[in-house]
MITORRO-967419 format. One line per field, with one value per residue: residue number from 1; residue in one letter; x, y, z of N, C-alpha, C in turn. Coordinates in nm, 4 decimals, decimal comma. Layout:
i	c(NUM_...);
aa	c(a_...);
n.east	c(X_...);
n.north	c(Y_...);
n.up	c(Z_...);
ca.east	c(X_...);
ca.north	c(Y_...);
ca.up	c(Z_...);
c.east	c(X_...);
c.north	c(Y_...);
c.up	c(Z_...);
//
This chain:
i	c(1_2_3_4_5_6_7_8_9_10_11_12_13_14_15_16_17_18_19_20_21_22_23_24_25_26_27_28_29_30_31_32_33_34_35_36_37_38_39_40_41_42_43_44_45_46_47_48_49_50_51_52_53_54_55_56_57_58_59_60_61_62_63_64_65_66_67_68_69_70_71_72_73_74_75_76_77_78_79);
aa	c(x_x_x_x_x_x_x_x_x_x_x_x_x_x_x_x_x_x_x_x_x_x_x_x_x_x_x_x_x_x_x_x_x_x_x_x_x_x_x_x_x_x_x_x_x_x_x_x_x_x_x_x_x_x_x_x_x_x_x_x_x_x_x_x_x_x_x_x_x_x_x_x_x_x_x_x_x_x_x);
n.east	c(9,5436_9,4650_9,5016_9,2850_9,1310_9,0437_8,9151_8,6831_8,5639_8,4653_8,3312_8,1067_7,9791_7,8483_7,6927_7,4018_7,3166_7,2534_7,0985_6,9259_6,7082_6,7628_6,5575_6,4632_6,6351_6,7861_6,9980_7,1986_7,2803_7,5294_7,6700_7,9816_8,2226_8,5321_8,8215_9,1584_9,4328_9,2618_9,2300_9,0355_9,0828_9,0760_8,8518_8,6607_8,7404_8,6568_8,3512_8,3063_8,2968_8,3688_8,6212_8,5653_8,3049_8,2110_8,3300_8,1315_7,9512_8,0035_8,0821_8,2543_8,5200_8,7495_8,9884_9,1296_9,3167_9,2905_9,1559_8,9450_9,0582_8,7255_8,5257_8,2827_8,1365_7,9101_7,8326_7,8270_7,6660_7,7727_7,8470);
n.north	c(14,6594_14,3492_14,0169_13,8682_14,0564_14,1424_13,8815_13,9364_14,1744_14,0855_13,8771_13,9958_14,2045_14,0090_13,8815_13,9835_13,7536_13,5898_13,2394_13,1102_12,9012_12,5535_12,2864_12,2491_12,1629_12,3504_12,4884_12,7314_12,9640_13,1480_13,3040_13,3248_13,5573_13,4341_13,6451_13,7894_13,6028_13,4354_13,0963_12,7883_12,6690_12,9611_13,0585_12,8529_12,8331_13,0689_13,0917_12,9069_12,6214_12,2932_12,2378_12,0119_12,0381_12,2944_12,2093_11,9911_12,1711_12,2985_12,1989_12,3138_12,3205_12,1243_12,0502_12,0991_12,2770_12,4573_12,7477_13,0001_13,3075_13,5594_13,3114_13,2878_13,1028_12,8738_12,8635_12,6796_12,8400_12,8898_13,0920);
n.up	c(4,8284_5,0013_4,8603_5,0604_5,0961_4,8177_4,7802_4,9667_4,9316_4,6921_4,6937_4,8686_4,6996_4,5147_4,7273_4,6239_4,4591_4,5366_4,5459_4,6656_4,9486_4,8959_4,7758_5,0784_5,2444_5,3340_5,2560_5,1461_4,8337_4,6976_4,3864_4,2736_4,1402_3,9670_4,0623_4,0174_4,1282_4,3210_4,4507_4,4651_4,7669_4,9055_4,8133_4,9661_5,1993_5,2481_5,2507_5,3835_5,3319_5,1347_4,8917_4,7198_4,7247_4,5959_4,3398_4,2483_4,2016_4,0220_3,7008_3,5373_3,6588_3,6320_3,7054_4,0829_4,1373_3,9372_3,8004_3,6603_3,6236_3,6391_3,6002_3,6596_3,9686_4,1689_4,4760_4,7585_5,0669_5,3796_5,5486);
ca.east	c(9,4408_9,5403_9,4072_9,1812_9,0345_8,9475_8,8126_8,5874_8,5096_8,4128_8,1857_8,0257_7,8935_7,7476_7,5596_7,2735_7,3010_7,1953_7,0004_6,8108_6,7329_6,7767_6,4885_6,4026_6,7423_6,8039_7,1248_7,1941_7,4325_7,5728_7,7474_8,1261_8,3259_8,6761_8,9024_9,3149_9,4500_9,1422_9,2118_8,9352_9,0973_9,0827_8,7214_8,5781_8,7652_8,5881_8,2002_8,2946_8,2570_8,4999_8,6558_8,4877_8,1020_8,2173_8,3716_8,0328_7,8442_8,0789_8,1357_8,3677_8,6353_8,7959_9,0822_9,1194_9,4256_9,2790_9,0290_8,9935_8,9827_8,5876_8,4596_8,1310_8,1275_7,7950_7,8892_7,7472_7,7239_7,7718_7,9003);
ca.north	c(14,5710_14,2196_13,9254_13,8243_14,2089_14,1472_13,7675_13,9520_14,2148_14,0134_13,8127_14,1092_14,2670_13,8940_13,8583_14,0386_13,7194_13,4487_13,1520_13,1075_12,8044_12,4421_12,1806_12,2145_12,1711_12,5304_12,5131_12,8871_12,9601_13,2117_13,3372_13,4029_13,5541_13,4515_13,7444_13,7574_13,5377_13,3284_12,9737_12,7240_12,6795_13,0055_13,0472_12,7757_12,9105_13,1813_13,0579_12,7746_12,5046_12,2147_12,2672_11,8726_12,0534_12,4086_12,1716_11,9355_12,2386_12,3559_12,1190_12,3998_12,2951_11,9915_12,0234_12,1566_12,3098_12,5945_12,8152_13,0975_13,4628_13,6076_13,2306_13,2710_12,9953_12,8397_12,7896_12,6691_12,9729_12,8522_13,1781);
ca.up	c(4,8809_5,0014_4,8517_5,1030_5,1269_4,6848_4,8539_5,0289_4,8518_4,5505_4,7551_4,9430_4,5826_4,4755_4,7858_4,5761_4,3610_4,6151_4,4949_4,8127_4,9914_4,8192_4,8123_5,2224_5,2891_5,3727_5,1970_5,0396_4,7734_4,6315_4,2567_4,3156_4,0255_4,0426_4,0590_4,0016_4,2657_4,4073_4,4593_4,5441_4,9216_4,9822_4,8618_5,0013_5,3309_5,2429_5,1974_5,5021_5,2637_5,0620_4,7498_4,6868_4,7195_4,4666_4,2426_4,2473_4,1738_3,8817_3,5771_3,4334_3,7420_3,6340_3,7929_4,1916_4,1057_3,8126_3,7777_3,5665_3,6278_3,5287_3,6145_3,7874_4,0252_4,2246_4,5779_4,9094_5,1113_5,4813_5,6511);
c.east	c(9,4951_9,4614_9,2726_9,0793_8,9362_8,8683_8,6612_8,5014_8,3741_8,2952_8,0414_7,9147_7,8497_7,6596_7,4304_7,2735_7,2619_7,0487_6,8646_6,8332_6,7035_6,7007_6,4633_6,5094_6,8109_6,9691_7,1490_7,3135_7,4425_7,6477_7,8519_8,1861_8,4597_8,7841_9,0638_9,3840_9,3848_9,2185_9,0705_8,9465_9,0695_8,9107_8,6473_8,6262_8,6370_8,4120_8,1479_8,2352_8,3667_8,4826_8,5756_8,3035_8,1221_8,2304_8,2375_7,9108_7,8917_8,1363_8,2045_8,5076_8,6547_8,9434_9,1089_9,2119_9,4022_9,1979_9,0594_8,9316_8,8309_8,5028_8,3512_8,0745_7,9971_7,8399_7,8221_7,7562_7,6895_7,8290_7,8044);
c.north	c(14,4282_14,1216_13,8745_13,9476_14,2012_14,0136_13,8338_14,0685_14,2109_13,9734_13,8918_14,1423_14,1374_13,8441_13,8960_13,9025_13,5671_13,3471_13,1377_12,9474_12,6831_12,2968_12,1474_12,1749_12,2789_12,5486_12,6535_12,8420_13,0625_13,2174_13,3770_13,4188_13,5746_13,5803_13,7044_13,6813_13,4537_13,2143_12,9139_12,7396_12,8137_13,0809_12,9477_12,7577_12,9924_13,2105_12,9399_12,6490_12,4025_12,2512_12,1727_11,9596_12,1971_12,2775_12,0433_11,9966_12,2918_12,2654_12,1363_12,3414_12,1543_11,9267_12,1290_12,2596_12,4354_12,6349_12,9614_13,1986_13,4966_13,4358_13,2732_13,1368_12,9913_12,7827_12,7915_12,7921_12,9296_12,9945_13,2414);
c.up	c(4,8785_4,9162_4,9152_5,1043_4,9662_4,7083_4,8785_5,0032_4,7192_4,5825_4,8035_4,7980_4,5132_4,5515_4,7511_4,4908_4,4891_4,5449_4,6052_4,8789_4,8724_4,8907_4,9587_5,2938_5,3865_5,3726_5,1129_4,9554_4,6929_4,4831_4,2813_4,1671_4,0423_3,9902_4,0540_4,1029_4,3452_4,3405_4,5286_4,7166_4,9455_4,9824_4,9152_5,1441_5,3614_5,3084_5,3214_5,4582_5,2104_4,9433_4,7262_4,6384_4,6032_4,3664_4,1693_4,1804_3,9993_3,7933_3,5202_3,5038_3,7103_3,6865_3,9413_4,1532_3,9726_3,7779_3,7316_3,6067_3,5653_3,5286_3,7193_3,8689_4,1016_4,3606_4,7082_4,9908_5,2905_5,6265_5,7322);
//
């Protein structure tokens, strides 16, 4: 399985975890847990969002550059 196939995978089985919409905004967002290999770019490819707006949502990410396997991230869900 390629990377992007456990990407999308991952995501697929947290769509049951959707927040819903945000303050009349009608911003959704989803729970992503990062798996072996996820970088921010390639979820926030993923979700059609910026690393800048995950990393806004997540206080744990303090640097763009490292994120940890089994992190449950909060992310705009624009797809």
């Amino acid at each position: 399985m390629t990377d992007n196939e456990n990407l999308n995978q991952n995501a697929q089985l947290n769509d049951a975890d959707l927040e819903g919409v945000d303050g009349g905004r009608g911003q959704r967002y989803a729970y992503y847990t990062v798996v072996h290999g996820d970088n921010l770019t390639r979820i926030a490819h993923y979700f059609k969002t910026s690393i800048q707006a995950i990393m806004d949502l997540n206080p744990i990410i303090t640097d763009r550059n490292f994120i940890r396997t089994g992190w449950v991230l909060k992310v705009p869900d624009n797809r």
